[in-house]
C-alpha positions in Angstrom: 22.6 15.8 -1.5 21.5 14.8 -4.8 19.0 11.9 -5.6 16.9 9.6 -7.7 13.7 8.4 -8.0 12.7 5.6 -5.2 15.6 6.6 -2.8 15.3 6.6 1.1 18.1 8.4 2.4 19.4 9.4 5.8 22.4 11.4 7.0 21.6 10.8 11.0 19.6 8.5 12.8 16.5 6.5 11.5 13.9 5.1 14.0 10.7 2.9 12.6 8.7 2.4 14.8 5.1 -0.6 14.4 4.6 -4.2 14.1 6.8 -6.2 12.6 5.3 -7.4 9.1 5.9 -10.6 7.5 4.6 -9.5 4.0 5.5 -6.0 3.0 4.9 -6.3 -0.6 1.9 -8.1 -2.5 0.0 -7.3 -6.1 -3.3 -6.8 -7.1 -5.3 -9.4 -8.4 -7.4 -7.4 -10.3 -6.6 -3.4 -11.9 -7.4 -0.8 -9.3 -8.3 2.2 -11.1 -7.8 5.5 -9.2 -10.6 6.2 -5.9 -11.6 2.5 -6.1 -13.5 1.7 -2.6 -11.9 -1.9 -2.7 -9.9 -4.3 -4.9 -8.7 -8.1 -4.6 -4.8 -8.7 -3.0 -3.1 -12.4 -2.0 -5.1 -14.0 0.8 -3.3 -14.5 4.4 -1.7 -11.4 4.4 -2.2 -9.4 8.1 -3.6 -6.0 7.2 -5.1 -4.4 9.4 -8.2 -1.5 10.1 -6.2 1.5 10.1 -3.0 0.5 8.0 -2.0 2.7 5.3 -1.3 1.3 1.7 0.4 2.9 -1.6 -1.1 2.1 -4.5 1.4 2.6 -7.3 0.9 3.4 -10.8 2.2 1.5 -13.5 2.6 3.8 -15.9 4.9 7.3 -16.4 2.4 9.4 -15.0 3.7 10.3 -11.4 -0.1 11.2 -10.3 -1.8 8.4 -11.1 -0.7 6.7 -7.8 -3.4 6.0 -5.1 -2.6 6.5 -1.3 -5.4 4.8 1.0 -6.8 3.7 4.5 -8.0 -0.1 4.8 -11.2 0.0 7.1 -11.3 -4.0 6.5 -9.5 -7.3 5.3 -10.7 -10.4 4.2 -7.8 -12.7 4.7 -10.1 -15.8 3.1 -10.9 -13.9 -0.1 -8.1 -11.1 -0.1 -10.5 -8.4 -0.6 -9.5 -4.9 0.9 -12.0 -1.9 1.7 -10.5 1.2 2.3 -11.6 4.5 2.8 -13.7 6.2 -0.2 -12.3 10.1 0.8 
């Protein structure tokens, strides 16, 4: 099977399993250059210690992406600390 960029395929069965999220999708206020230890997203949203976020570039270079732990959430301000390692 053959394909593109941004493709989530399956030929069988596909269980997700978590809590349901309202907001799956939200954009930084502020640039987040690469091993930032926090940056600015929408306020309300319901991270979570723990939760996993993909940082994505926005340019052509495939590495510049950022894949991190939140260790805390300010849903007044929108600020997000994650992990420095």
């Amino acid at each position: 099977m053959e394909a593109g960029n941004k493709v989530f395929a399956n030929l069988n069965v596909v269980k997700i399993y978590g809590k349901a999220r309202n907001n799956t999708i939200t954009r930084l206020h502020f640039p987040a250059n690469k091993g930032a230890t926090n940056f600015t997203v929408e306020k309300g949203l319901d991270f979570r210690a723990g939760d996993r976020v993909a940082l994505l570039a926005t340019s052509y270079e495939n590495m510049a992406g950022d894949d991190v732990i939140i260790e805390s959430y300010d849903a007044t301000t929108g600020l997000i600390t994650v992990n420095s390692s």
